[in-house]
PyMOL Python script that loads the backbone (N, CA, C, O; Angstrom):
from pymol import cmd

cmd.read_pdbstr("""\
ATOM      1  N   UNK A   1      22.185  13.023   3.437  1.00  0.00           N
ATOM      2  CA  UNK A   1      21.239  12.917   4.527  1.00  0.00           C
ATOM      3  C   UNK A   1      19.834  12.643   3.988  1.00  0.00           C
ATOM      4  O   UNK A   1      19.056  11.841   4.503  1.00  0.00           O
ATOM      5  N   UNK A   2      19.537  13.511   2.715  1.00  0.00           N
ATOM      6  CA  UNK A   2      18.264  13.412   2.143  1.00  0.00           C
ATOM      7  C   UNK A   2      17.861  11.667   2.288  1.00  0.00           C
ATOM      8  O   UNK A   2      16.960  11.273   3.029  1.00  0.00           O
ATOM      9  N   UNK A   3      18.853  10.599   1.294  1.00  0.00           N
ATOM     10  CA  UNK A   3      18.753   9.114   1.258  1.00  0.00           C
ATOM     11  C   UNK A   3      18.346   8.328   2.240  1.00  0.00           C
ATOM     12  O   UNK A   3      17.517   7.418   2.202  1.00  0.00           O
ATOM     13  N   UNK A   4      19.452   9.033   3.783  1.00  0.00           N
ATOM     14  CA  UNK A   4      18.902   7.914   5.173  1.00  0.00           C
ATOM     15  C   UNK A   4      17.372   8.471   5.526  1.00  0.00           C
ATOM     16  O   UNK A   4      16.552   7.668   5.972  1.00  0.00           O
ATOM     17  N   UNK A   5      17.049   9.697   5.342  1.00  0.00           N
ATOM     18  CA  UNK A   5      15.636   9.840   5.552  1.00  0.00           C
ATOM     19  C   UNK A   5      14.796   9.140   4.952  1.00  0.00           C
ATOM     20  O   UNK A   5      13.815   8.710   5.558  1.00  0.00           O
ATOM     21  N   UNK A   6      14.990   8.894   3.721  1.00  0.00           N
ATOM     22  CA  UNK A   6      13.859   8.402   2.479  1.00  0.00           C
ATOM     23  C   UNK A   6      14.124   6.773   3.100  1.00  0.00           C
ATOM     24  O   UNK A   6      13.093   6.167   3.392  1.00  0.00           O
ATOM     25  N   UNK A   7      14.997   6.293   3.240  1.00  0.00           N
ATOM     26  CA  UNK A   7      15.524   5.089   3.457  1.00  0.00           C
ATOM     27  C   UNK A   7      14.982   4.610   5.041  1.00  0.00           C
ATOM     28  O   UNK A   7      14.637   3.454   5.284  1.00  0.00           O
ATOM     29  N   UNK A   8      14.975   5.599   5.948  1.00  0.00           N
ATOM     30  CA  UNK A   8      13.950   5.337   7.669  1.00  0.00           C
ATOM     31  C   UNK A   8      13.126   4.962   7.358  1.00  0.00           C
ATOM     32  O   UNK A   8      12.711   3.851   7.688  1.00  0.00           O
ATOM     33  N   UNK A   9      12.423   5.939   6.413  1.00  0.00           N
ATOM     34  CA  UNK A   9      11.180   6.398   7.089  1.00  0.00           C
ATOM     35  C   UNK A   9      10.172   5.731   5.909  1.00  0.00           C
ATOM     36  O   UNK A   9       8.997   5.564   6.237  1.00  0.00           O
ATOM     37  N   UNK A  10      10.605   5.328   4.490  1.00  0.00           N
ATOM     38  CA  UNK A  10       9.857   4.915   3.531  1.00  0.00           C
ATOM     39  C   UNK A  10       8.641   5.540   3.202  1.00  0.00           C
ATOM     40  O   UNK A  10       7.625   4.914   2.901  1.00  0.00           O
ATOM     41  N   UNK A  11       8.742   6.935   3.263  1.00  0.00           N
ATOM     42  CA  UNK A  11       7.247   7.792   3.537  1.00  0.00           C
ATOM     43  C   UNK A  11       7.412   9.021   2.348  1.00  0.00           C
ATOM     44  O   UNK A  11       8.391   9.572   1.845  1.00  0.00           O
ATOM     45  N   UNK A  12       6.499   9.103   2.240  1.00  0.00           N
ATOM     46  CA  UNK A  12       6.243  10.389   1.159  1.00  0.00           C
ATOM     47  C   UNK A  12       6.732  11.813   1.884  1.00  0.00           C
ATOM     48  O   UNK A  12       6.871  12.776   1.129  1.00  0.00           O
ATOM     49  N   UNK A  13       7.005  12.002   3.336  1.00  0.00           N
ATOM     50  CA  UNK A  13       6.969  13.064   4.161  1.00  0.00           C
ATOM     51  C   UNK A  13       8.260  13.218   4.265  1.00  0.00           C
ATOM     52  O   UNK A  13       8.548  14.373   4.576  1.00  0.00           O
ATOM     53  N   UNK A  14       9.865  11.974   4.027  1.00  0.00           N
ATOM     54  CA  UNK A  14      10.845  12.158   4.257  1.00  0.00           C
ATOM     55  C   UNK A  14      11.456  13.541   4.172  1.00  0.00           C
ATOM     56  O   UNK A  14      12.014  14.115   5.106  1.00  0.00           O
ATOM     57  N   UNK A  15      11.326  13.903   3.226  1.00  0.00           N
ATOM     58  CA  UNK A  15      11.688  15.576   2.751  1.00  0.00           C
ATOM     59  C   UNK A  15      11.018  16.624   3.557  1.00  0.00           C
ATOM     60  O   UNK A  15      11.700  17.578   3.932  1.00  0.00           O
ATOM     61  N   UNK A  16       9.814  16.562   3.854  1.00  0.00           N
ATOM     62  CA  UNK A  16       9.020  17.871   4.675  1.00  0.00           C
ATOM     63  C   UNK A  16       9.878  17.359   6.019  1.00  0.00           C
ATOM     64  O   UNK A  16      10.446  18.271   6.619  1.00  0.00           O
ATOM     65  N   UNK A  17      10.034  16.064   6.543  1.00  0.00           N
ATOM     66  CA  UNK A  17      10.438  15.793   7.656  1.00  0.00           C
ATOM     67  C   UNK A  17      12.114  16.451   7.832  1.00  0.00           C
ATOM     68  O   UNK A  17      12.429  17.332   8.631  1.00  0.00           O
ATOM     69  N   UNK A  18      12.786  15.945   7.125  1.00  0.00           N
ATOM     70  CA  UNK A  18      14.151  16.593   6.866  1.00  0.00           C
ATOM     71  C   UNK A  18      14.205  18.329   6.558  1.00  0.00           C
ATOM     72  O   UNK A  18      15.228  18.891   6.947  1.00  0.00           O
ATOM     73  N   UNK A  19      13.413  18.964   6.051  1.00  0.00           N
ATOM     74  CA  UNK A  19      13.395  20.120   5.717  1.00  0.00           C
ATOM     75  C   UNK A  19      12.768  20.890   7.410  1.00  0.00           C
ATOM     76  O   UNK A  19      12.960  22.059   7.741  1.00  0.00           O
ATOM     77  N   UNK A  20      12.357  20.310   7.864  1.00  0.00           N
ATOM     78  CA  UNK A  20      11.501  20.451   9.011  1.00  0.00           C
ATOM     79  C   UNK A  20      13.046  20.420  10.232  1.00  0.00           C
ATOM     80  O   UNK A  20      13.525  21.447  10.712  1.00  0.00           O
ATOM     81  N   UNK A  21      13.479  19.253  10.460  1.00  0.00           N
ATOM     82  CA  UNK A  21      14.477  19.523  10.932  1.00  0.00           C
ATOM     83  C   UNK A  21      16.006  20.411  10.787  1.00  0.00           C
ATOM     84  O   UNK A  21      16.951  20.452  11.575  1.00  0.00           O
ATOM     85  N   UNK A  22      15.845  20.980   9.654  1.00  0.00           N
ATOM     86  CA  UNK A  22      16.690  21.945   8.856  1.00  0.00           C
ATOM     87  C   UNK A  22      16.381  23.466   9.880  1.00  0.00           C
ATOM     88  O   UNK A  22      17.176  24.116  10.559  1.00  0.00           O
ATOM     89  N   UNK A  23      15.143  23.632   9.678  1.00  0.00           N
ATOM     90  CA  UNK A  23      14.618  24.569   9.732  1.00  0.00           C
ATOM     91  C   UNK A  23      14.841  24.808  11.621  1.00  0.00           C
ATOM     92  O   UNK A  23      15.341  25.798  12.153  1.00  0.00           O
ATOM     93  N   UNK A  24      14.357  23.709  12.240  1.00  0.00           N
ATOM     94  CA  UNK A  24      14.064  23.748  13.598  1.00  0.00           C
ATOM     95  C   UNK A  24      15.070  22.471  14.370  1.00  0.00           C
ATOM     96  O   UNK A  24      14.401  21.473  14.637  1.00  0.00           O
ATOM     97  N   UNK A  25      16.262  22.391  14.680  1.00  0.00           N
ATOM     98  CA  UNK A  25      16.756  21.444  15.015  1.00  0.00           C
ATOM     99  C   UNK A  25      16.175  20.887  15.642  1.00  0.00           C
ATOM    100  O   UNK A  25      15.913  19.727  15.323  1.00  0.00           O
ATOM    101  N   UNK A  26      15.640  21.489  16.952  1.00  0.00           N
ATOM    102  CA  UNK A  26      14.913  20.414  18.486  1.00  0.00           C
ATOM    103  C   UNK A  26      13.209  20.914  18.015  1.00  0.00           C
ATOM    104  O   UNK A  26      12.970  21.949  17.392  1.00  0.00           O
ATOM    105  N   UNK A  27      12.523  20.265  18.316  1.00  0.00           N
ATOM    106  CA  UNK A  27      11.178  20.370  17.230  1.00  0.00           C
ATOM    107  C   UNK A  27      10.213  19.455  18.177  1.00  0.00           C
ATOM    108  O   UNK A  27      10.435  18.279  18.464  1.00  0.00           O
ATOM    109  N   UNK A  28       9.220  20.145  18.558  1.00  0.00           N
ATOM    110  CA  UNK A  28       8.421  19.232  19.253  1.00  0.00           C
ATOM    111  C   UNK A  28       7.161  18.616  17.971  1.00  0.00           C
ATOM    112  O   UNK A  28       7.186  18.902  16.774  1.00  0.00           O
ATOM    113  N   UNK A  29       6.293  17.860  18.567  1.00  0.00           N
ATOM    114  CA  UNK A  29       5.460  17.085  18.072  1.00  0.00           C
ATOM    115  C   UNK A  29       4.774  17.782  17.233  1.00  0.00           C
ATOM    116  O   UNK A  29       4.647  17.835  16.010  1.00  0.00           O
ATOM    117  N   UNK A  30       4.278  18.403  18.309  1.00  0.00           N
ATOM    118  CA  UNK A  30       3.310  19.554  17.374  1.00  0.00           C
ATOM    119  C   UNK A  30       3.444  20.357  16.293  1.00  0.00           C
ATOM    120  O   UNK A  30       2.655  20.600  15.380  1.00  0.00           O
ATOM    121  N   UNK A  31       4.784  20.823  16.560  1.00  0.00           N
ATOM    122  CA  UNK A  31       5.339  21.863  15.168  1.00  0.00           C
ATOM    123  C   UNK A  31       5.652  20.809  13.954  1.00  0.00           C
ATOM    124  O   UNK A  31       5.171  20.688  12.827  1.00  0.00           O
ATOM    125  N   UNK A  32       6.549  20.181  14.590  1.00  0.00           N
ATOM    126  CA  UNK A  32       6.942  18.739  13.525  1.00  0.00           C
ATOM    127  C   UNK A  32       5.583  18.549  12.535  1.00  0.00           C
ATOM    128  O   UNK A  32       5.696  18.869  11.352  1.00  0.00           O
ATOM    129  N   UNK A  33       4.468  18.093  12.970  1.00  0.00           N
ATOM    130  CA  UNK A  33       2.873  17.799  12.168  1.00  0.00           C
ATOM    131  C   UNK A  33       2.835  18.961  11.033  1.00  0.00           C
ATOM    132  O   UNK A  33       2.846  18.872   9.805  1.00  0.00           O
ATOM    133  N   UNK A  34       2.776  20.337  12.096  1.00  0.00           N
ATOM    134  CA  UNK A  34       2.382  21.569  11.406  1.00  0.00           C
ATOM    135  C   UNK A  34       3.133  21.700  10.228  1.00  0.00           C
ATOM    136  O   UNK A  34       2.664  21.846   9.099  1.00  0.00           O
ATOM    137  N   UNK A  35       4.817  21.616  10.666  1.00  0.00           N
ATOM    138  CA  UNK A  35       5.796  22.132   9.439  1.00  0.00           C
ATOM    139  C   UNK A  35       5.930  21.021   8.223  1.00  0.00           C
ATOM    140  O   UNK A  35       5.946  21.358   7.039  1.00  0.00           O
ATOM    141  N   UNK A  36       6.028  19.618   8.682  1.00  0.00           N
ATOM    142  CA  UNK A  36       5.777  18.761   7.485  1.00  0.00           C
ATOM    143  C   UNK A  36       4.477  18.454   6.420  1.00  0.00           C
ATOM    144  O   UNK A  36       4.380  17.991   5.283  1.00  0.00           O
ATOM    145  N   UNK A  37       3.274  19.128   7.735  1.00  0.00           N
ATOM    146  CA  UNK A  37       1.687  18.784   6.693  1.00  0.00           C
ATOM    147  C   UNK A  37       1.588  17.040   6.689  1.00  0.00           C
ATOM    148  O   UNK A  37       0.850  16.413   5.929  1.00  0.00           O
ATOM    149  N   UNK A  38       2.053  16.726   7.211  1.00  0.00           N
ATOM    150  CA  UNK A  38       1.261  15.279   7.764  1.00  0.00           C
ATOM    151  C   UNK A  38      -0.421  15.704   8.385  1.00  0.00           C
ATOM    152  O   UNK A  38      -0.895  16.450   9.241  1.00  0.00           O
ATOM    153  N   UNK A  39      -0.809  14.940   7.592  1.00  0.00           N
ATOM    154  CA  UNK A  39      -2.215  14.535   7.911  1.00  0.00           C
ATOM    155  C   UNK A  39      -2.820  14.234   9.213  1.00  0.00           C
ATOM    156  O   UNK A  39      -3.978  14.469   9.556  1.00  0.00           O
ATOM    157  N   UNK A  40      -1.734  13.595   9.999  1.00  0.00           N
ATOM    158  CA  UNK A  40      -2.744  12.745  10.985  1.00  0.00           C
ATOM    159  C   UNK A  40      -1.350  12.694  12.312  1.00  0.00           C
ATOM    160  O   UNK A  40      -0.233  12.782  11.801  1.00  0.00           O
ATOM    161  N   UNK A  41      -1.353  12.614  13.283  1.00  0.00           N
ATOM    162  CA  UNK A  41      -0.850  12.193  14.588  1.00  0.00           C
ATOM    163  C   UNK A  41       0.427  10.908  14.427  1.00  0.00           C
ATOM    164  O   UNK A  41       1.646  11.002  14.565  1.00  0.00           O
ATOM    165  N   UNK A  42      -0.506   9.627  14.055  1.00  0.00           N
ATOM    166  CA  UNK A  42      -0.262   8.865  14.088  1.00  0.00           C
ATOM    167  C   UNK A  42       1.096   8.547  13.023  1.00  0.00           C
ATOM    168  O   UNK A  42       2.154   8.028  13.380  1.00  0.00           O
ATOM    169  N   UNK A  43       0.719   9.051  11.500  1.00  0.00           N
ATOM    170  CA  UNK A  43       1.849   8.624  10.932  1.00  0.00           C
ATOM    171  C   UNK A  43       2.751   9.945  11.269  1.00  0.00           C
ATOM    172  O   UNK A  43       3.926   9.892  10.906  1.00  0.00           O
ATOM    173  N   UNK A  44       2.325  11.053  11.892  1.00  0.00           N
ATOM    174  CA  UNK A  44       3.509  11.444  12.129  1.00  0.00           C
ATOM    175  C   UNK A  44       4.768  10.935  13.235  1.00  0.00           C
ATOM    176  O   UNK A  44       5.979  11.047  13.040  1.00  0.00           O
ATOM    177  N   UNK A  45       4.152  10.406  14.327  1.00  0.00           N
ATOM    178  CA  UNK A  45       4.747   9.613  15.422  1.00  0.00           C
ATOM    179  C   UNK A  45       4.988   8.236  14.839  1.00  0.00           C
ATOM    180  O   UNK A  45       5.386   7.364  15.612  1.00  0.00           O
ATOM    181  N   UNK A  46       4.746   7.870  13.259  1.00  0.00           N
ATOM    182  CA  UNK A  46       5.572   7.041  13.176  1.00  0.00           C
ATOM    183  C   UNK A  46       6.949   7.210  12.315  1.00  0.00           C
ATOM    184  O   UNK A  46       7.833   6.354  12.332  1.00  0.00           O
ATOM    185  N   UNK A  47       7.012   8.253  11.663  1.00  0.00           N
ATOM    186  CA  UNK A  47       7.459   9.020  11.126  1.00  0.00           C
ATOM    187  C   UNK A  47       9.036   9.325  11.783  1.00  0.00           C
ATOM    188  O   UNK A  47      10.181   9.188  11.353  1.00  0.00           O
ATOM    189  N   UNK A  48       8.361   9.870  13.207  1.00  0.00           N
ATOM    190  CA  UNK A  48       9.689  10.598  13.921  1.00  0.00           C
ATOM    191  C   UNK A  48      10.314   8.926  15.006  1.00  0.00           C
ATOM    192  O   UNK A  48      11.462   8.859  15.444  1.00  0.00           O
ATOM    193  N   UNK A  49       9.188   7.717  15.236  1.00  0.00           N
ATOM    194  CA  UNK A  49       9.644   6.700  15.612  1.00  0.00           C
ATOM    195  C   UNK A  49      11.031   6.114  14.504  1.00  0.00           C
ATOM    196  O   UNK A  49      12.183   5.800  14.801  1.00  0.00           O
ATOM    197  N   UNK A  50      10.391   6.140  13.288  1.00  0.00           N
ATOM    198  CA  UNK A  50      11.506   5.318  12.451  1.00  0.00           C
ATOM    199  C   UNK A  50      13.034   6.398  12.223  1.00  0.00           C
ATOM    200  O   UNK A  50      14.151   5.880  12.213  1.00  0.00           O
ATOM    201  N   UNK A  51      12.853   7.757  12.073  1.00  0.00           N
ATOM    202  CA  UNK A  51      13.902   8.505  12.021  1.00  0.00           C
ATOM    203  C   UNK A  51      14.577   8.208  13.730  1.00  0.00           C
ATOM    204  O   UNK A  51      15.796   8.145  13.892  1.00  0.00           O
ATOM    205  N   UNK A  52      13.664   8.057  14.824  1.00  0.00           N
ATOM    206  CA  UNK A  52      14.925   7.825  15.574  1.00  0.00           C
ATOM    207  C   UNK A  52      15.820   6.046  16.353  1.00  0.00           C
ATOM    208  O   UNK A  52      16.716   5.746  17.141  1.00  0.00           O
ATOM    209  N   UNK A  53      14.707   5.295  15.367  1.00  0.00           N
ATOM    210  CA  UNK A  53      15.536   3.813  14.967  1.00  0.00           C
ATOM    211  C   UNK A  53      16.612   4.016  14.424  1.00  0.00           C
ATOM    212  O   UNK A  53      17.703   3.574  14.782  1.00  0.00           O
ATOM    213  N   UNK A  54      16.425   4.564  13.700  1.00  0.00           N
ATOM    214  CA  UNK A  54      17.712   4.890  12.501  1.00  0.00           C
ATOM    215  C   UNK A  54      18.779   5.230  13.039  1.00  0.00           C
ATOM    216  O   UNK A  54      19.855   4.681  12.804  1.00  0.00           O
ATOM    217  N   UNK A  55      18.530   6.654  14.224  1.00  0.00           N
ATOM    218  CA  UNK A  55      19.761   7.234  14.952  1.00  0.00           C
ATOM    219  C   UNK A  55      19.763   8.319  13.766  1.00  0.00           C
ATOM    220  O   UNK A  55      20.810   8.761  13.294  1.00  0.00           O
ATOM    221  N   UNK A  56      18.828   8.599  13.449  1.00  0.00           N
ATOM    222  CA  UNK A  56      18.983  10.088  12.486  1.00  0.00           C
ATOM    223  C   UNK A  56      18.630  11.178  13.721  1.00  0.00           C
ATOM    224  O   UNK A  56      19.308  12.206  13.732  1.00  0.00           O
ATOM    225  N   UNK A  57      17.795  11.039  14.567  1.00  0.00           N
ATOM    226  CA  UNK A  57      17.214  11.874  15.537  1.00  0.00           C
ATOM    227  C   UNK A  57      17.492  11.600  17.186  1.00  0.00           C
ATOM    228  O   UNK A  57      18.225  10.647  17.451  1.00  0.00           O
ATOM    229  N   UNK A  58      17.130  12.118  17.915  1.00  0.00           N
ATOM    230  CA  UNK A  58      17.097  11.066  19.024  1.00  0.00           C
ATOM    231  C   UNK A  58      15.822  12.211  20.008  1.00  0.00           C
ATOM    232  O   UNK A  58      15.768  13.433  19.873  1.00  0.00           O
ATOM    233  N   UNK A  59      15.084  11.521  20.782  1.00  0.00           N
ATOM    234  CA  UNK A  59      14.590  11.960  21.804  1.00  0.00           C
ATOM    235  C   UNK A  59      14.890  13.035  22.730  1.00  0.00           C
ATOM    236  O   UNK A  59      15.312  12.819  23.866  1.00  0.00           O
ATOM    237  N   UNK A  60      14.638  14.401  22.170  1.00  0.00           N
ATOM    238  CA  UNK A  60      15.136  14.976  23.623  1.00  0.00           C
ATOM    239  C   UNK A  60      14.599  15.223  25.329  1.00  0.00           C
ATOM    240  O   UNK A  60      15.093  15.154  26.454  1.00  0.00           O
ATOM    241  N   UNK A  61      13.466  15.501  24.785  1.00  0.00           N
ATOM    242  CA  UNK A  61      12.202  15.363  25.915  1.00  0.00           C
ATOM    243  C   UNK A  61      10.884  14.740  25.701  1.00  0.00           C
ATOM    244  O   UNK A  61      10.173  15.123  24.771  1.00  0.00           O
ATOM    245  N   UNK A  62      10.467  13.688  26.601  1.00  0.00           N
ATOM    246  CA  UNK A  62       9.376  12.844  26.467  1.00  0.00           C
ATOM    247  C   UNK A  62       8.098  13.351  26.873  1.00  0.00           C
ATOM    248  O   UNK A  62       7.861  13.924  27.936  1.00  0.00           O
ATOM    249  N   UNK A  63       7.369  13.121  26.037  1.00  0.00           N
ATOM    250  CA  UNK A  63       5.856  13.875  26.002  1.00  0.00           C
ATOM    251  C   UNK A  63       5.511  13.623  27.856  1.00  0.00           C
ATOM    252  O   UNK A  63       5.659  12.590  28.510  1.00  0.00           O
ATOM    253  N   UNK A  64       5.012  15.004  28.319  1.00  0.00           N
ATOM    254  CA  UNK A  64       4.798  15.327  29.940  1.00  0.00           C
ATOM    255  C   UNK A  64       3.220  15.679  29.498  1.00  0.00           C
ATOM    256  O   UNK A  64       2.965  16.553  28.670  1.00  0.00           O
ATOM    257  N   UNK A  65       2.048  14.754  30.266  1.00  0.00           N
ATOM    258  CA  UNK A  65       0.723  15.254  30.011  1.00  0.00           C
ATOM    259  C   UNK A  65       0.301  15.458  28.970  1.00  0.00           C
ATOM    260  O   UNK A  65      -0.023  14.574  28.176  1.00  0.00           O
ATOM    261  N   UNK A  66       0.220  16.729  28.761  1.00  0.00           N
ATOM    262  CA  UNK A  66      -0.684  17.621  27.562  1.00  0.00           C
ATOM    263  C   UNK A  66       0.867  18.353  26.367  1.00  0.00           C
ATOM    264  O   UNK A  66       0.916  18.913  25.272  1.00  0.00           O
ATOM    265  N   UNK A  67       2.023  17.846  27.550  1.00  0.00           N
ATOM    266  CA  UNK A  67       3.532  18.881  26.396  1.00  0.00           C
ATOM    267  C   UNK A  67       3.549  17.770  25.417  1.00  0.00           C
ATOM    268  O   UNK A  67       3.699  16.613  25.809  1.00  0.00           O
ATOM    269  N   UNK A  68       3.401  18.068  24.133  1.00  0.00           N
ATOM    270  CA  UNK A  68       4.370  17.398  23.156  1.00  0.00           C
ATOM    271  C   UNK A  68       5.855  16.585  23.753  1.00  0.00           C
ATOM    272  O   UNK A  68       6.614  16.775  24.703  1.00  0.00           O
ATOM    273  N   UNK A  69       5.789  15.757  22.803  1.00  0.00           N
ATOM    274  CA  UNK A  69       7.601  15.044  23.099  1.00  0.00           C
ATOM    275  C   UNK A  69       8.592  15.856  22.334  1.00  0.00           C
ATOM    276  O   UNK A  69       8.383  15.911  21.122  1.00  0.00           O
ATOM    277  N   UNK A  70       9.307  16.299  22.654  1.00  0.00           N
ATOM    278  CA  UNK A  70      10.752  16.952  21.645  1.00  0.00           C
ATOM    279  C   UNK A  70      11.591  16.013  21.099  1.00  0.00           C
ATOM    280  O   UNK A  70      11.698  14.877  21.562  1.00  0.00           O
ATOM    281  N   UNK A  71      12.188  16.416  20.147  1.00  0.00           N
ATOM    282  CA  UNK A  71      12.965  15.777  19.332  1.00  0.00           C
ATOM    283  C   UNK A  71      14.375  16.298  18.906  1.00  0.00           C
ATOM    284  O   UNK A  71      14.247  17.520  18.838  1.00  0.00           O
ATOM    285  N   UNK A  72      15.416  16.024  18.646  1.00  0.00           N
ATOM    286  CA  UNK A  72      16.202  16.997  18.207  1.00  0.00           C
ATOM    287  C   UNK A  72      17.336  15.802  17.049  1.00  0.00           C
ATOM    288  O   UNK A  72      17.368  14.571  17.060  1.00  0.00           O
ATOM    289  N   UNK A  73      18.165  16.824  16.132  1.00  0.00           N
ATOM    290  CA  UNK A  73      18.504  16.362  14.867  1.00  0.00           C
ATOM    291  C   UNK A  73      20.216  16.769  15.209  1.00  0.00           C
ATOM    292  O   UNK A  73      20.797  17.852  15.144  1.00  0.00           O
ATOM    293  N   UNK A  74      20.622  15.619  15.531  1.00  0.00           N
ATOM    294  CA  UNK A  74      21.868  15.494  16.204  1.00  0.00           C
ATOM    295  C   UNK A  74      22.870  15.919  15.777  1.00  0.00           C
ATOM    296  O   UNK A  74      23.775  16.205  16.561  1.00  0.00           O
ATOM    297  N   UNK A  75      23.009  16.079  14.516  1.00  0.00           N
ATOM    298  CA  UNK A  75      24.275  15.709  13.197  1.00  0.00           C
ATOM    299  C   UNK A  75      24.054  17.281  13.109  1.00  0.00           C
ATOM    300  O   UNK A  75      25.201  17.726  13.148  1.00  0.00           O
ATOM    301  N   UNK A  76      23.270  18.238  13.020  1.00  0.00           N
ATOM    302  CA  UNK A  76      23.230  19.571  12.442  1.00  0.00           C
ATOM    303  C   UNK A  76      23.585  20.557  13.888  1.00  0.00           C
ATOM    304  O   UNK A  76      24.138  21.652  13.777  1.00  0.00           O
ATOM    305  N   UNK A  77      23.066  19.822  15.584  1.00  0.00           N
ATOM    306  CA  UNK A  77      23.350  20.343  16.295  1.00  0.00           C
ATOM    307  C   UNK A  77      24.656  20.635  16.794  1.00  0.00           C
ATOM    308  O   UNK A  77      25.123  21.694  17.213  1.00  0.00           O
ATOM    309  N   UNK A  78      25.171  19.472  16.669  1.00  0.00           N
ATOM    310  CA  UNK A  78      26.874  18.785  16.558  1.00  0.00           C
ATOM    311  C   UNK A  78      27.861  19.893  15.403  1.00  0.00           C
ATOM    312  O   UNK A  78      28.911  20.523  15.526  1.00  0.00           O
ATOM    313  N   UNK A  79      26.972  19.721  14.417  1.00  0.00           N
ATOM    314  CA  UNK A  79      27.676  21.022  13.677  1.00  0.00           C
ATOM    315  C   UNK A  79      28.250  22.116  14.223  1.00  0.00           C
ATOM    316  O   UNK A  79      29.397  22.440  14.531  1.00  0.00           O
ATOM    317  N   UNK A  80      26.287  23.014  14.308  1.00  0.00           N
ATOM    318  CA  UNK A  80      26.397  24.376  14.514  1.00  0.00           C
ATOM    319  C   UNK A  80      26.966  24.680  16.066  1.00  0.00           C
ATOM    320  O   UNK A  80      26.919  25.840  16.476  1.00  0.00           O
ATOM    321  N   UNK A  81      27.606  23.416  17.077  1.00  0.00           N
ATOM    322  CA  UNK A  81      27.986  24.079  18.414  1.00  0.00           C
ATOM    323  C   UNK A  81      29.457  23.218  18.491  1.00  0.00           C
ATOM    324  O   UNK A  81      30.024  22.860  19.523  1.00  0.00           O
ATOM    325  N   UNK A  82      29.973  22.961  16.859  1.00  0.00           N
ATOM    326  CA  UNK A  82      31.469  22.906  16.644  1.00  0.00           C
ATOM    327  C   UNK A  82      31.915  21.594  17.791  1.00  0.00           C
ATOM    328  O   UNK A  82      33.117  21.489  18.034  1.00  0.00           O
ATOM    329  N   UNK A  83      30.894  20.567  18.511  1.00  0.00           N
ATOM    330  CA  UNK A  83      31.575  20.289  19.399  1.00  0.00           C
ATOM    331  C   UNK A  83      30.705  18.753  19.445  1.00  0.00           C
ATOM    332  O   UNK A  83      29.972  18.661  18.460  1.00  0.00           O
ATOM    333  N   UNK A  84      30.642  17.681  20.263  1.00  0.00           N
ATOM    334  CA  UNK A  84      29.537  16.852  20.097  1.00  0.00           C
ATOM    335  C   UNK A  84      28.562  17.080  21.553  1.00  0.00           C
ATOM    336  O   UNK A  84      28.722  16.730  22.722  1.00  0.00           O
ATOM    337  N   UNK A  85      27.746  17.663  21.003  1.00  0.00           N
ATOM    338  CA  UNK A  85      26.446  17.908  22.212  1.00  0.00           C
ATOM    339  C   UNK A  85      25.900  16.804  22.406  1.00  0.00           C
ATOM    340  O   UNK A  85      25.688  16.648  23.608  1.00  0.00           O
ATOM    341  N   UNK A  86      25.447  15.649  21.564  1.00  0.00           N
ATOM    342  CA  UNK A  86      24.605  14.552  21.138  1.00  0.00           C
ATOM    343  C   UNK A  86      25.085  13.410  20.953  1.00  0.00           C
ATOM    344  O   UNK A  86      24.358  12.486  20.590  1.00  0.00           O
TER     345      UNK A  86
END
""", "prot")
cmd.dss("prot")
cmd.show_as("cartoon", "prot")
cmd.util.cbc("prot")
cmd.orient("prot")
């Protein structure tokens, strides 16, 4: 899994990003920034754009106003609920 990350996303963050989704399967915007230490907004939303080109991630809830967008990490959720949620 480590490879398709490094391989999305072509970013120095692949790993905080993957470790990030380890940690927090469904992960909004905000925490996502906080837990990887991305610098800035922008490459983080491009960040979680190219992981979910890929189909490493997918969209769970779309940014409402002032809420962050959620995200969630399909392959680990699918795991831990033995079944395909995603």
């Amino acid at each position: 899994m480590k490879d398709k990350f490094i391989q999305a996303t072509k970013s120095q963050y692949a790993i905080p990003a993957l470790d990030a989704f380890f940690n927090q399967p469904i992960i909004n915007t905000a925490n996502f920034i906080q837990m990887t230490g991305i610098p800035n907004r922008i490459t983080a939303n491009n960040v979680l754009k190219s992981l979910v080109e890929a189909g490493l991630i997918s969209l769970h809830k779309p940014s409402e106003g002032r809420k962050s967008a959620e995200y969630a990490f399909n392959s680990i959720i699918n795991i831990i609920e033995s079944r395909d949620v995603y």
